[in-house]
C-alpha positions as CSV (number, residue, x, y, z in Angstrom):
1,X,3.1,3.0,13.9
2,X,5.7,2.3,11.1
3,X,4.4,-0.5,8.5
4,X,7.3,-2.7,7.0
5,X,5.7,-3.6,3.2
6,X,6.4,-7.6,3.0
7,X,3.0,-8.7,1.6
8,X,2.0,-6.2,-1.0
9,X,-1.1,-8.1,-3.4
10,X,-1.0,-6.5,-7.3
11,X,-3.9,-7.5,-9.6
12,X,-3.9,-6.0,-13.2
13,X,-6.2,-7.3,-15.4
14,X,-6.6,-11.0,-15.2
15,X,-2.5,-11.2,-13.8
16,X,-1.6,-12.1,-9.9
17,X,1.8,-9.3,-10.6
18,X,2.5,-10.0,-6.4
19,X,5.0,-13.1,-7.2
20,X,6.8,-11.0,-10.0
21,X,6.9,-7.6,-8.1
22,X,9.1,-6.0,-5.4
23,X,7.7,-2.6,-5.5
24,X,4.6,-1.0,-6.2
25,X,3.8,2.7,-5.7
26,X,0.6,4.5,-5.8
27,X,0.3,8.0,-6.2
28,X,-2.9,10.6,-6.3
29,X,-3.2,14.3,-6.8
30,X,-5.6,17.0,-7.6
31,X,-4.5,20.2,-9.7
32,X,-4.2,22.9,-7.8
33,X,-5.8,26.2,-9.6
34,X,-5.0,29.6,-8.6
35,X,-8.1,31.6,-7.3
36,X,-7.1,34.8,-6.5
37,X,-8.7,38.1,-6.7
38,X,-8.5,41.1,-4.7
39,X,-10.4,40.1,-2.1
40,X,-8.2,37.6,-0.9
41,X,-6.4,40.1,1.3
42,X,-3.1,39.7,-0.2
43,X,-3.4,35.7,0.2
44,X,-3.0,33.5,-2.9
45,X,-6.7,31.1,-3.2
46,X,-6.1,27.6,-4.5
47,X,-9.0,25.7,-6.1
48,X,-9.1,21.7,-6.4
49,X,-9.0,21.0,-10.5
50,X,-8.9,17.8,-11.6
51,X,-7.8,14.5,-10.2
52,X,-5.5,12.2,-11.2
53,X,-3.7,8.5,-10.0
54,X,-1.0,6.8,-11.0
55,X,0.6,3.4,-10.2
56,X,3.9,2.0,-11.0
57,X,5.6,-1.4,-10.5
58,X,9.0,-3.1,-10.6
59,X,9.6,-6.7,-10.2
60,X,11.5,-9.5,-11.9
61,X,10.7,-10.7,-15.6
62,X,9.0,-13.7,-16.5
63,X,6.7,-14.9,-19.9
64,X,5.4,-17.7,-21.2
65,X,1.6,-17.6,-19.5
66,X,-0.9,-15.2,-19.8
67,X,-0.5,-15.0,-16.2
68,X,2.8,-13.6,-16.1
69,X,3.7,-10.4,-16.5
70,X,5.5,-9.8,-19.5
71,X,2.3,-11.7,-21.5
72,X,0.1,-9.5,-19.5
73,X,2.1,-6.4,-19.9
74,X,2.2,-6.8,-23.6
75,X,-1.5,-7.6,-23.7
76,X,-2.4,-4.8,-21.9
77,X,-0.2,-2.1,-23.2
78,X,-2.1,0.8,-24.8
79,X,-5.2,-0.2,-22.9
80,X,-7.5,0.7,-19.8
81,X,-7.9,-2.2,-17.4
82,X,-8.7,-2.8,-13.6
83,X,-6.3,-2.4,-11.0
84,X,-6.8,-3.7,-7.3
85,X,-3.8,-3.5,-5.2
86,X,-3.7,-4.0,-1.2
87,X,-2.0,-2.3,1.5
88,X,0.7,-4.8,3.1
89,X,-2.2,-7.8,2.9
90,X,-2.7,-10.8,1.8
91,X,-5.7,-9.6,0.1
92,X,-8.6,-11.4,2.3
93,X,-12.5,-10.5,2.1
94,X,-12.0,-7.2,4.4
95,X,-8.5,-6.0,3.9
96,X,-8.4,-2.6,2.3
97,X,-8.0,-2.5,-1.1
98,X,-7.2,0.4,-3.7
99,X,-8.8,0.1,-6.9
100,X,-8.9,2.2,-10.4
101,X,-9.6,1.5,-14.0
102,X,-6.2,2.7,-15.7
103,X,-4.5,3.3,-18.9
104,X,-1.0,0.9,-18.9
105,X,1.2,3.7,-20.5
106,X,4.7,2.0,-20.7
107,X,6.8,-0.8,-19.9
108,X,10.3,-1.4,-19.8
109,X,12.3,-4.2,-19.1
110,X,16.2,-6.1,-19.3
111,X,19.5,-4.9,-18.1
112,X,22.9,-6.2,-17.9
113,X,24.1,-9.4,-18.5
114,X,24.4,-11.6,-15.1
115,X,21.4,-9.9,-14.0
116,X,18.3,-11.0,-13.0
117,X,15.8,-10.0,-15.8
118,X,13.8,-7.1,-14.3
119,X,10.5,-5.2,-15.5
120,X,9.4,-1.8,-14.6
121,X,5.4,-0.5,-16.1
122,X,3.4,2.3,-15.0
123,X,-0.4,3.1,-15.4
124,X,-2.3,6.3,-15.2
125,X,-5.7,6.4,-14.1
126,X,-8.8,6.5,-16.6
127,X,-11.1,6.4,-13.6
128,X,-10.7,7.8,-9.6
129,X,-8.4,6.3,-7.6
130,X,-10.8,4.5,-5.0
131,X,-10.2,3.4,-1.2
132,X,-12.0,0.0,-0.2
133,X,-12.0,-3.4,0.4
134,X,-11.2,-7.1,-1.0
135,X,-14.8,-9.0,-1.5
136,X,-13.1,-12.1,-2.7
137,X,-9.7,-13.8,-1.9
138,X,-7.4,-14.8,-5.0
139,X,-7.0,-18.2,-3.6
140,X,-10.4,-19.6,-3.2
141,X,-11.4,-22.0,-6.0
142,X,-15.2,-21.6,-6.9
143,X,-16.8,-24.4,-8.8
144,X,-20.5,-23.6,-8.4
145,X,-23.0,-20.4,-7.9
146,X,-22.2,-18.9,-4.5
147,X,-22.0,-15.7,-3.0
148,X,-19.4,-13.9,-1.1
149,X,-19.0,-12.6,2.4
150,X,-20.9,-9.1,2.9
151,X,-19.1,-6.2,3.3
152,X,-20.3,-3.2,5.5
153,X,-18.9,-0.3,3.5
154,X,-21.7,2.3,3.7
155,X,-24.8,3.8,2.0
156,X,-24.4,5.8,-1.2
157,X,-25.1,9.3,-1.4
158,X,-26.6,11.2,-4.4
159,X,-23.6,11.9,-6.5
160,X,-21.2,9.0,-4.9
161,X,-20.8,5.9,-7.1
162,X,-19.7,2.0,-5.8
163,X,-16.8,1.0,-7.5
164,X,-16.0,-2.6,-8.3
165,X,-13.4,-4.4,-9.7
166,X,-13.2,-8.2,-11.0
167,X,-9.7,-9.9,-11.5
168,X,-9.9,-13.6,-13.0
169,X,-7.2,-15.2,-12.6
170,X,-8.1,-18.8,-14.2
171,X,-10.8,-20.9,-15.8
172,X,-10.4,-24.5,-16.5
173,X,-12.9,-26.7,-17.5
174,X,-15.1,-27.5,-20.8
175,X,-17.2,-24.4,-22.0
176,X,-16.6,-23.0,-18.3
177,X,-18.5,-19.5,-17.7
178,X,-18.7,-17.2,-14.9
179,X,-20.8,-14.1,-14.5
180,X,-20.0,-12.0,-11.5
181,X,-22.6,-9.4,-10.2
182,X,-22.7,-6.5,-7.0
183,X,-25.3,-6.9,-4.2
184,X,-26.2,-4.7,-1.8
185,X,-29.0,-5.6,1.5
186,X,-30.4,-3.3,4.5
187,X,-28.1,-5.5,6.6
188,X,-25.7,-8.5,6.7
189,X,-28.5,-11.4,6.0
190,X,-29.2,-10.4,2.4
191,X,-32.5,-12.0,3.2
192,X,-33.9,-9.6,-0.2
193,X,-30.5,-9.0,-2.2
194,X,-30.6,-6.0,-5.1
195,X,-28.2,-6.6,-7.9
196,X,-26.5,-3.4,-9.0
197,X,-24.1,-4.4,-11.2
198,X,-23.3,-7.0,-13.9
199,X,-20.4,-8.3,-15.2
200,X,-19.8,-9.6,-18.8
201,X,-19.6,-13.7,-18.8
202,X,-15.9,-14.8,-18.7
203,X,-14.2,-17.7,-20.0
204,X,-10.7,-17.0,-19.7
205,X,-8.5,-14.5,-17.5
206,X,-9.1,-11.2,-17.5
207,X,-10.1,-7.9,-16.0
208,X,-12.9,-5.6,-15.8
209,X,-14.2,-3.0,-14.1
210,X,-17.4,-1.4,-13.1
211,X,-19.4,1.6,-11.4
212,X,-23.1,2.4,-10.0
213,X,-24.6,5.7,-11.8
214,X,-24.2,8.0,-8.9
215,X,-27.8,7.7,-7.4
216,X,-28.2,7.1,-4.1
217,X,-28.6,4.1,-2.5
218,X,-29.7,3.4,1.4
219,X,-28.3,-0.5,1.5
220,X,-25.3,0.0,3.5
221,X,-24.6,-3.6,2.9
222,X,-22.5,-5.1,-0.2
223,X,-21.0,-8.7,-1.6
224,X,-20.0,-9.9,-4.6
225,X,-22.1,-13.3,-5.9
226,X,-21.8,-15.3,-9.1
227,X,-23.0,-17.9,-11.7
228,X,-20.9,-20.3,-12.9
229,X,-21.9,-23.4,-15.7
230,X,-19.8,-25.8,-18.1
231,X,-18.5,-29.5,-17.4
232,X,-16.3,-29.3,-14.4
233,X,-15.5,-25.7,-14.0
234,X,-13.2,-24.0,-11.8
235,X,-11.9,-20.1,-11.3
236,X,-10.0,-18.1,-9.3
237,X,-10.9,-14.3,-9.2
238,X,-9.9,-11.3,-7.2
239,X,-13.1,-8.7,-6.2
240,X,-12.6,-5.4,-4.8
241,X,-15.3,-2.9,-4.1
242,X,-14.9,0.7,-3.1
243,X,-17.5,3.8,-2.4
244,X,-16.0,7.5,-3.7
């Protein structure tokens, strides 16, 4: 089945790109080496070298927030951030999600007069390019400590690491703070939850990105949870988590 892209979701950092975007491509490749010897029977051997993503965007231009993309662009030029981009979504807890930490390498923008202002960017990875899911929607306000919905994406086996990003979008509120952390249970009840990773404390919008060690873990269940204080906080965030 053919897919028509009308909903594509772009997070970079601590910036919603999806309302300043109208296309977004990902591309991943793994250097091919030449093997050969003469015991290939005459037929050239290709070995997998290294691995490598990138992601570029084009949209229309717009500034004046650190939400938008040419603040964000600026900001993040020269730097390795989270990405989390979905697949024709709308980004829910559950719809697939591809996620990296990435280098933003260049941006361009403007063009003729009489012309809607356009931008174009690209970003190379600085981390693998990882297949997974949304843990937390960008349009849910959170006020207090909760937790999100669990995701089933699988044990981990000795060598394979869980990826996850964290996207926040806003913060208002005196002194508000949020800490974000990875859980993973046996099952869906995380009834006995075991942190595996911690984010820093944020304040403002912004990005970051995380990873497990590479040991194994048996809980095939995950979620993202969080702590939130100050005087009438409120944030929005984007969560992704992948397994690679």
């Amino acid at each position: 089945m053919s897919t028509i892209l009308t909903n594509v979701r772009t997070f970079a950092g601590g910036a919603d790109l999806t309302g300043n975007s109208n296309k977004i491509e990902i591309s991943a490749e793994v250097e091919d080496k030449d093997a050969t010897n003469y015991g290939s029977g005459g037929w050239k051997e290709l070995l997998g070298g290294l691995g490598s993503a990138e992601i570029s965007g084009e949209g229309q231009w717009e500034a004046g927030d650190p939400g938008k993309v040419d603040d964000a662009s600026w900001a993040q030029l020269g730097g390795v951030g989270p990405w989390s981009i979905s697949a024709n979504n709308a980004a829910a807890v559950g719809d697939l999600a591809y996620l990296t930490k990435a280098l933003r390498s260049d941006y361009k923008l403007g063009d003729a007069v009489g012309e809607i202002a356009p931008w174009a960017s690209t970003a190379k990875s600085s981390w693998p390019l990882v297949r997974g899911e949304f843990a937390h929607p960008p349009g849910t306000a959170r006020t207090a400590d909760g937790s999100g919905t669990g995701l089933n994406l699988g044990a981990l086996a000795s060598g394979q690491r869980l990826y996850a990003a964290l996207h926040v979008l806003s913060a208002s509120g005196t002194t508000p703070s949020i800490t974000a952390r990875v859980e993973s249970s046996a099952d869906n009840t995380f009834a006995s939850p075991t942190t595996r990773l911690t984010f820093d404390a944020a304040s403002a919008a912004g990005g970051q990105i995380l990873r497990t060690d590479g040991s194994p873990v048996t809980d095939t269940w995950w979620r993202v949870a969080w702590t939130i204080t100050g005087t009438t906080p409120s944030f929005l965030f984007v969560a992704s988590l992948g397994i690679r």
